[in-house]
C-alpha positions in Angstrom: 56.1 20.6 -91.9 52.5 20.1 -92.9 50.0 22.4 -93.9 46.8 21.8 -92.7 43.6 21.1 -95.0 39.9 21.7 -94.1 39.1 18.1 -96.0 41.2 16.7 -93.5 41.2 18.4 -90.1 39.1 17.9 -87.3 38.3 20.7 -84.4 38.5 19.8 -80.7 36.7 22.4 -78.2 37.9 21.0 -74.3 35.9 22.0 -71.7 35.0 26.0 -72.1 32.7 26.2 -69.9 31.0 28.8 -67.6 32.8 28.3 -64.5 36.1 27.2 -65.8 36.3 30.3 -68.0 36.3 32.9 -65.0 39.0 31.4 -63.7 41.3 31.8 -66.8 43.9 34.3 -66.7 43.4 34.7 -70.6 39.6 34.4 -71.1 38.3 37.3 -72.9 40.9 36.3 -75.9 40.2 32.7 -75.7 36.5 33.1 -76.3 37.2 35.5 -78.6 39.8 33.1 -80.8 37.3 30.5 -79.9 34.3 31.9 -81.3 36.3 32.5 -84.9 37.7 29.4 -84.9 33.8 27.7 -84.7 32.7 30.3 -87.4 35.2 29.4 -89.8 35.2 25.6 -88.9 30.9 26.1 -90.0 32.4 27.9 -93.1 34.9 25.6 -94.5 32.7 22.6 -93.0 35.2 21.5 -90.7 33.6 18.8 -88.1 33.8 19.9 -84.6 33.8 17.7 -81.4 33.1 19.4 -78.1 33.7 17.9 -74.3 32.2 19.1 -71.2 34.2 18.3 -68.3 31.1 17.6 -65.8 29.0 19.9 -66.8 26.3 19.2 -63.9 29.1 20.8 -61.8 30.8 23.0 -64.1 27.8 24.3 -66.5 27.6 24.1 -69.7 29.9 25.8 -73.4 30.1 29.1 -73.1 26.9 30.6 -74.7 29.0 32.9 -77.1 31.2 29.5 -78.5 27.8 27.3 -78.9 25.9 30.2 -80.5 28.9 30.1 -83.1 29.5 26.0 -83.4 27.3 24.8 -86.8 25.2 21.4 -87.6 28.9 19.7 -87.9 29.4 19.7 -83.8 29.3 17.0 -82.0 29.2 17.5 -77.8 30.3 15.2 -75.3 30.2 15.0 -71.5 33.5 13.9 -69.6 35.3 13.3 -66.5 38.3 11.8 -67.0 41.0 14.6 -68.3 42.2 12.8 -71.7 39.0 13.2 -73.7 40.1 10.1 -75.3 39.5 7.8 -72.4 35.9 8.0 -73.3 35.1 5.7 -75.9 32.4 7.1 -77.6 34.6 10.0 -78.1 37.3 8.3 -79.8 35.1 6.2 -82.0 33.7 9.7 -83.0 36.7 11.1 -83.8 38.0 7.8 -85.9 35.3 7.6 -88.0 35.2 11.5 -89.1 38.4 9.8 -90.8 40.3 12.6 -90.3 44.3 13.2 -89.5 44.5 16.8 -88.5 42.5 17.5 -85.4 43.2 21.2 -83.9 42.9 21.1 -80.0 42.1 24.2 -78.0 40.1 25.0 -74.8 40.5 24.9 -70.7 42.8 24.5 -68.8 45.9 24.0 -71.4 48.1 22.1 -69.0 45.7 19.5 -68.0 42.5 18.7 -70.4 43.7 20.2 -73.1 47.3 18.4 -72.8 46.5 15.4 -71.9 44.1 15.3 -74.9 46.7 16.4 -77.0 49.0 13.6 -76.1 46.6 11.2 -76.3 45.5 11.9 -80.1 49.3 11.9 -80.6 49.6 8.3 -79.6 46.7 7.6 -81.9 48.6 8.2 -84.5 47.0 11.8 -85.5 48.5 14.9 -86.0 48.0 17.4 -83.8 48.2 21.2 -83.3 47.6 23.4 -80.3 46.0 26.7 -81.1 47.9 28.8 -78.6 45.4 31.9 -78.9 42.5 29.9 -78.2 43.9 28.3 -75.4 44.3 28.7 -71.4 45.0 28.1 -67.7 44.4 29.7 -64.1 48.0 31.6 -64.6 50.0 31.8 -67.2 52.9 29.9 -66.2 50.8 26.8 -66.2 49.5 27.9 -69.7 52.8 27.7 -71.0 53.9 24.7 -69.4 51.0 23.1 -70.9 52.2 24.5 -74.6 55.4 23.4 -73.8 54.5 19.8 -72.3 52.4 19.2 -76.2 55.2 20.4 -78.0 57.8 18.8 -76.4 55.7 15.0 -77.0 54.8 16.1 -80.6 52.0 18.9 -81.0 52.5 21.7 -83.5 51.6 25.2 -82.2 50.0 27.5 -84.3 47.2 30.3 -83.9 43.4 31.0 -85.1 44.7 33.3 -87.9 47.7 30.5 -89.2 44.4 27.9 -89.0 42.5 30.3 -91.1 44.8 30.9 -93.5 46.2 27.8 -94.4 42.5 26.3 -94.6 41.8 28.8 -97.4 45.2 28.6 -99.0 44.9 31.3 -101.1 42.5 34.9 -101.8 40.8 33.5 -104.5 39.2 30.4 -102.5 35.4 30.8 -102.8 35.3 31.7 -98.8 38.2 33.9 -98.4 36.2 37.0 -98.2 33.9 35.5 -95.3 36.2 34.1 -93.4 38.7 37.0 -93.6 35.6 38.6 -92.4 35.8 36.8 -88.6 39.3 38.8 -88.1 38.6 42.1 -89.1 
C-alpha cells in the first residue's frame, strides 16, 4: 500500500460541468468534496489538471470548483472520453513529473474510468476519490468504482487525501486544511 505525498501527486478534475452536474444522482456532495479537494490541492500546492468535455455544449466547471482551483490549475477542453487521448493533456501531465495523480469528477463510469485506466497503463498510480465522484444513478457510479479498481485504481475519499498529504498535526498546514472539513 502507498501513502500518498503532496510532492508527488497530481489532481485530475473530469468534466464537472454545469449541465452534466444536474444530472448526477450525487451532486450536491460531489461539489462539495470537490471544492475541498481544490482548496487543499492550492494549500499543499498540489498541481491540478481540469478537462472539459465540450464545453460549447456542456458549459463550462462548475463556478463553485473554479472559484476554489489556485494558480497551479491547468484546464483543458476534450471530446474523446479518456482524457488521455488528447495529447497536450498527457504531455501536461508527464512533465508535472508526478506518480500519484487523484481522479475525480463526471460521470464515474465513463470519463472518469476511462481516464483512470488510461493513467494506469501509463504507468502511474492512481486513486479514485469515491466522494467526489458521480453518475446519472448510482448503480452506474458504482460500476464505474468497481470497473477502476478491478484494472488497478485505489479508492479512497477527500478526507483519507487530506490526511495522508499532511501526515501528521504538526505539519505547518494542518490547522487550515483541517479547516475545509469542519
Amino acid at each position: 500500500m502507498t501513502i500518498l505525498n503532496s510532492e508527488n501527486s497530481l489532481i485530475m478534475i473530469i468534466d464537472i460541468q454545469d449541465r452534466l452536474l444536474n444530472a448526477v444522482f450525487n451532486k450536491e456532495l460531489l461539489v462539495k468534496k470537490a471544492v475541498t479537494i481544490a482548496k487543499t490541492a492550492r494549500i499543499l500546492n498540489i498541481p491540478v489538471v481540469v478537462t472539459e468535455q465540450y464545453p460549447k455544449g456542456l458549459g463550462a466547471t462548475v463556478t463553485d470548483l473554479k472559484a476554489a482551483l489556485g494558480e497551479n490549475t491547468k484546464y483543458f477542453e476534450k471530446t474523446a472520453f479518456s482524457a488521455l487521448d488528447n495529447p497536450e493533456i498527457s504531455a501536461t501531465i508527464k512533465a508535472f513529473a508526478r506518480k500519484q495523480v487523484l481522479i475525480f469528477g463526471i460521470e464515474t463510469h465513463i470519463c472518469v474510468s476511462q481516464t483512470a485506466n488510461a493513467l494506469k497503463e501509463a504507468d502511474y498510480e492512481v486513486y479514485t476519490v469515491v466522494d467526489a465522484c458521480g453518475s446519472r444513478c448510482e448503480a452506474e457510479h458504482n460500476a464505474g468504482l468497481n470497473r477502476m479498481q478491478d484494472n488497478g485504481a485505489r479508492s479512497l475519499t477527500t478526507e483519507i487525501a487530506m490526511f495522508e498529504w499532511l501526515k501528521s498535526s504538526k505539519h505547518p498546514d494542518f490547522k487550515e486544511v483541517q479547516s475545509l472539513i469542519k
